[in-house]
C-alpha positions in Angstrom: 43.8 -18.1 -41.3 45.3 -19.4 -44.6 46.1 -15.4 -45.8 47.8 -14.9 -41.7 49.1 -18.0 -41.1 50.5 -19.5 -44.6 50.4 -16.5 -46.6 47.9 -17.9 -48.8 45.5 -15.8 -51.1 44.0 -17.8 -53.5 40.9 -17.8 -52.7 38.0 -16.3 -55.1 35.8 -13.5 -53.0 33.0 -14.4 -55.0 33.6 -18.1 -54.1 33.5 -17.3 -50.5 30.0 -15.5 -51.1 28.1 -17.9 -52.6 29.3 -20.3 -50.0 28.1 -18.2 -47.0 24.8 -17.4 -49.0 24.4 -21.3 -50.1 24.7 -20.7 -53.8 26.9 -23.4 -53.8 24.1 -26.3 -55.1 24.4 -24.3 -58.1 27.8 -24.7 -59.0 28.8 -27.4 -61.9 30.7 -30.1 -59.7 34.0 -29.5 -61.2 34.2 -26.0 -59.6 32.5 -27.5 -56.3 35.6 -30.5 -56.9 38.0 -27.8 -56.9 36.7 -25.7 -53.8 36.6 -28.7 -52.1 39.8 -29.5 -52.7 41.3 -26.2 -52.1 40.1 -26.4 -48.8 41.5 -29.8 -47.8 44.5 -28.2 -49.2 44.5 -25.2 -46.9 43.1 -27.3 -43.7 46.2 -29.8 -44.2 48.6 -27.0 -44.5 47.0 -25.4 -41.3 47.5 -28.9 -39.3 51.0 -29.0 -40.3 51.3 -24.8 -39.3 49.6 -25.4 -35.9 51.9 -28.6 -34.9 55.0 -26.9 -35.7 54.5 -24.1 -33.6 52.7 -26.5 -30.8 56.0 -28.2 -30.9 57.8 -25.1 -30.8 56.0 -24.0 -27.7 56.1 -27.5 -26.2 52.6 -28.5 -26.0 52.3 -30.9 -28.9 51.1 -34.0 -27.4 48.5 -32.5 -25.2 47.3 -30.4 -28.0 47.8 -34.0 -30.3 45.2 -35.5 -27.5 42.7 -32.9 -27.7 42.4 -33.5 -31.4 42.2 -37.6 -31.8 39.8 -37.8 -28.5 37.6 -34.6 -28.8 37.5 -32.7 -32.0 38.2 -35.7 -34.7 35.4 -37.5 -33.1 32.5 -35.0 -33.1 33.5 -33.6 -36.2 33.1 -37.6 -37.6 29.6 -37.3 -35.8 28.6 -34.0 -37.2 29.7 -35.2 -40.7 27.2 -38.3 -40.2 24.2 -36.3 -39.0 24.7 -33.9 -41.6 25.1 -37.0 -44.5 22.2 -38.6 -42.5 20.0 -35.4 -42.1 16.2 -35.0 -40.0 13.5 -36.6 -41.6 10.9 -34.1 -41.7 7.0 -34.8 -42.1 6.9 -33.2 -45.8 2.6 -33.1 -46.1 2.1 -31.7 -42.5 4.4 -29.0 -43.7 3.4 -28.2 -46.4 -0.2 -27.9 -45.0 1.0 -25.5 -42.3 2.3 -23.7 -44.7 -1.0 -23.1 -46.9 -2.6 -19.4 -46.2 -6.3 -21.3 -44.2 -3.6 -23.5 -41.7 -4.4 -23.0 -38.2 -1.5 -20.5 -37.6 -1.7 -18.3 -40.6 -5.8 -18.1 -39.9 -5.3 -17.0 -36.8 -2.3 -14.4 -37.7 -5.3 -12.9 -40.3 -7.9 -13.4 -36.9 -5.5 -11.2 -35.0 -4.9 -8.7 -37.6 -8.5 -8.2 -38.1 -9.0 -7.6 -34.3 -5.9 -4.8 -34.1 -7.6 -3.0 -37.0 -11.0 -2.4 -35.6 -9.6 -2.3 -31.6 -10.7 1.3 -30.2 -7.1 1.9 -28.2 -5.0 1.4 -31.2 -7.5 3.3 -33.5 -6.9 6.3 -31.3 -3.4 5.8 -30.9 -2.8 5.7 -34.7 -5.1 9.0 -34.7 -2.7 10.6 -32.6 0.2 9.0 -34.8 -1.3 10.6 -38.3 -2.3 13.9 -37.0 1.8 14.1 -35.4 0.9 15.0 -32.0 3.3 12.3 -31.2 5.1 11.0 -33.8 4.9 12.9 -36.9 8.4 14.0 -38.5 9.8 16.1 -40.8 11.3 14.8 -43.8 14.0 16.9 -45.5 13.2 15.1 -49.5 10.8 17.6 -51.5 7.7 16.2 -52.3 6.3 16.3 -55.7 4.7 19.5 -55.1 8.0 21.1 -54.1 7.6 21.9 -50.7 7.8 19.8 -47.7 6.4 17.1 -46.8 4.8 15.3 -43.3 5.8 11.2 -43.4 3.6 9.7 -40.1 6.6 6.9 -38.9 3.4 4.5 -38.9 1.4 3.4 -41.5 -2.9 2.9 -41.6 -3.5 0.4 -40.7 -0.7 -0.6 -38.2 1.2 -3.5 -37.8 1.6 -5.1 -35.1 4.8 -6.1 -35.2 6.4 -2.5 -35.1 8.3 -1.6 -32.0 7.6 2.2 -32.0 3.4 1.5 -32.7 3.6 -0.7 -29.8 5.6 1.6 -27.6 2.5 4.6 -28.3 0.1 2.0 -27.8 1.4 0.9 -24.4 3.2 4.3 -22.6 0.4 6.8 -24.5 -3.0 5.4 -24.9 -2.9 2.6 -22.5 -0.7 4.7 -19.9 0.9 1.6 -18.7 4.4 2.4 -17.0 7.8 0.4 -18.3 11.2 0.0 -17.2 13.7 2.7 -18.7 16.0 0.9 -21.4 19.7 1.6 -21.8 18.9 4.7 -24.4 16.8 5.9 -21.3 13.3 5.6 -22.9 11.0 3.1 -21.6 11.6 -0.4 -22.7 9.0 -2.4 -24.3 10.5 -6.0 -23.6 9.3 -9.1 -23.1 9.5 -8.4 -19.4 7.0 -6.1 -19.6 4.4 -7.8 -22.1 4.6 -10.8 -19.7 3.9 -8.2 -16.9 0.9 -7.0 -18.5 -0.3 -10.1 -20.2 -3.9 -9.7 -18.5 -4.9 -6.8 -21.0 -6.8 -7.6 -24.0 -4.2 -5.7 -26.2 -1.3 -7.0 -24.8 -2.4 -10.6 -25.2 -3.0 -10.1 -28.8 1.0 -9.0 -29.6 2.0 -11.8 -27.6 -0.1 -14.1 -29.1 0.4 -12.6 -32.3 4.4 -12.5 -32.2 4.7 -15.7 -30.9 2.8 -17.3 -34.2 4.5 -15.3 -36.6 7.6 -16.6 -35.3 6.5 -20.3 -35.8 5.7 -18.9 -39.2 8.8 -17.3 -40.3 11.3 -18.6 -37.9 10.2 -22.3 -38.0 8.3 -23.2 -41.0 9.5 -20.9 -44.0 13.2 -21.8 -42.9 12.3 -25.6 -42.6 10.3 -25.3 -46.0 13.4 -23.7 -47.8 15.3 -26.9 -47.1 13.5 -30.2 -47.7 12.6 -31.7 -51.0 13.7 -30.3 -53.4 15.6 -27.9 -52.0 16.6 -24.7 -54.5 14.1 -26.1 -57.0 16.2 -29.3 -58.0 14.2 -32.2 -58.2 17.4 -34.6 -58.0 18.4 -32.9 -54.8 17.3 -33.7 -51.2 14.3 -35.4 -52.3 13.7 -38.1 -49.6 12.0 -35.5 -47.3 14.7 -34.9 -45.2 16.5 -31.5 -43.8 20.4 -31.1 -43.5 21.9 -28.8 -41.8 25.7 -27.6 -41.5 26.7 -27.6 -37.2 29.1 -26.5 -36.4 31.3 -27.6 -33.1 32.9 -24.1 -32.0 31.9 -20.6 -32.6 29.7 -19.9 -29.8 30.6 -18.4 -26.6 29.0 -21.0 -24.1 31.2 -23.6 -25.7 27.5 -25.2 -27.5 27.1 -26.6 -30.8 25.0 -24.7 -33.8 23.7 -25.4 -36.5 22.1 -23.2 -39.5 20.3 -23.5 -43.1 18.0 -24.4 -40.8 18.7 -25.1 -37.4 16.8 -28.0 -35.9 18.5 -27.1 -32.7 16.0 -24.4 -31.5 12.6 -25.7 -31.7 9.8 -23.4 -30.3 9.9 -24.6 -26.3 6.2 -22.5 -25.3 3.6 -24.7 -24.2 0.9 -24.4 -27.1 -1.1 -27.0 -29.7 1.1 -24.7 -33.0 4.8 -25.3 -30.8 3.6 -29.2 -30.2 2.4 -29.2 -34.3 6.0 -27.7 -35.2 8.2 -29.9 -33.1 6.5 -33.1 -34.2 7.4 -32.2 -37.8 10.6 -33.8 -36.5 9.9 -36.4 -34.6 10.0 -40.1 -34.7 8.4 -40.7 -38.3 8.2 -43.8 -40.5 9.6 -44.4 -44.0 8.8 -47.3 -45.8 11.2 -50.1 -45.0 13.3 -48.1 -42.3 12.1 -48.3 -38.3 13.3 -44.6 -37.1 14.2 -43.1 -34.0 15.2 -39.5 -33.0 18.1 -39.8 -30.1 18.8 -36.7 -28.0 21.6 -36.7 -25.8 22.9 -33.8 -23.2 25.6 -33.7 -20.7 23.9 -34.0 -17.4 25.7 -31.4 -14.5 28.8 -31.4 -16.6 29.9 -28.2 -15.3 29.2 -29.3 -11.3 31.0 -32.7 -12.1 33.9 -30.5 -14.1 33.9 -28.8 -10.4 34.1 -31.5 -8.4 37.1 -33.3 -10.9 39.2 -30.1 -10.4 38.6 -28.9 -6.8 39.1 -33.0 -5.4 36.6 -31.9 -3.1 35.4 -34.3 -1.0 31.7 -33.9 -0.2 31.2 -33.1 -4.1 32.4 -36.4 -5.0 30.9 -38.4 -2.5 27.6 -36.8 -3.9 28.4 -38.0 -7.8 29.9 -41.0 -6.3 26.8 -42.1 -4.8 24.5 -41.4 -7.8 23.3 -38.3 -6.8 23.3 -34.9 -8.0 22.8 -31.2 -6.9 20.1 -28.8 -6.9 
């Protein structure tokens, strides 16, 4: 916007990379003073651009409106909850972190199980002796001739899409649901579908708690006390992330580095443990709370507003709502 709109191209490439990767907390606050102040610079000028041209086009005072009642507000809220950040529960962490916590013990449980199962021993036989999957590889091998690279390695991992898709379609000779590049599609669909067999429940099981792993508690870990190994930063055991009001198509707010905003919803005793990492917790001296608000049937009520119709807003009217 500031090279398009203003013609201004001052800023650094290698300033906007360390901001998208976070490298910012180790910047010497002058240069963070003048970043900062560069952008003020830049967002000022882009009011100014934006009202000039709204006035041009005649819709200053709506567009005025929008601003002071919808977008100056959140972003005053945003700017709070990120100044205020999540209180996380720092030792219940850290002890679902540790390699013997519940999760990652039964990650290695799994593991162990998909190594000595019978169905995925043959189907990694069939793998290695390229009946099915083998390919050539056009590098020379030490020797100088040609070499045979098997796509999957001994022993296999679960998580690998192709090693699930011989598993399921070759040994098991379960049938799926062609995909859009016209092979059958391995989706959750179809693990849901076949849930009931021994192997299927063990990638469900198994995806489902090395996402809490990675997804959840590595990112949440990365960002509460100390944060990027600084012991004066972030060290009341809290996480803050940056949200952000537009940007997504549904009209939703985000949030990232890490995003509190999607918690593991599966029924489960490892979701329950993750989510109450965030939940109501005490700090000496402070009685907490964690408030969550949502629009109830905004878009019905946005309906009824616009169309006037009648039987729509008798419903609302009356403290009702539709189903």
């Amino acid at each position: 916007l500031a090279a398009e709109c203003l013609g201004y191209n001052h800023y650094r490439a290698e300033d906007l990379e360390d901001r998208a990767e976070g490298k910012i907390f180790h910047w010497p606050v002058e240069r963070v003073a003048a970043y900062g102040g560069q952008d003020a610079y830049v967002t000022w000028r882009l009011f100014q651009w934006q009202a000039q041209r709204a006035k041009a086009q005649g819709y200053l005072a709506p567009w005025l409106n929008l601003l002071e009642h919808v977008f100056s507000p959140i972003y005053r809220m945003f700017s709070r909850m990120e100044s205020n950040g999540i209180h996380i529960d720092k030792d219940t962490l850290r002890l679902l972190m540790r390699h013997d916590s519940p999760i990652h013990a039964r990650i290695d449980e799994i593991e162990k199980e998909w190594r000595v199962n019978k169905n995925v021993i043959e189907a990694n036989r069939l793998a290695l002796q390229g009946q099915l999957t083998q390919r050539t590889v056009g590098k020379r091998g030490m020797s100088g001739g040609r070499k045979f690279v098997p796509l999957f390695k001994m022993p296999w991992v679960v998580t690998a899409s192709k090693s699930v898709h011989v598993l399921c379609c070759d040994v098991l000779g379960l049938e799926a649901e062609e995909g859009e590049n016209g092979k059958p599609s391995i989706n959750a669909k179809f693990l849901d579908d076949n849930k009931d067999i021994a192997e299927i429940q063990l990638i469900i099981e198994w995806r489902q708690l090395e996402k809490l792993a990675s997804t959840y508690l590595a990112a949440m870990n990365g960002y509460v006390d100390p944060a990027f190994r600084q012991e004066d930063f972030c060290t009341d055991s809290r996480i803050r992330p940056s949200y952000h009001f537009t940007g997504t198509v549904t009209g939703r707010s985000s949030a990232e580095q890490p995003n509190p905003q999607n918690l593991p919803t599966r029924k489960g005793k490892h979701a329950k443990t993750i989510k109450n990492l965030i939940r109501a917790q005490q700090e000496p001296g402070r009685q907490m709370c964690l408030v969550q608000g949502d629009a109830k049937d905004s878009e019905v009520k946005w309906l009824a507003i616009l169309s006037r119709d009648p039987v729509m807003c008798k419903v609302f009217n009356d403290g009702m709502e539709f189903r």
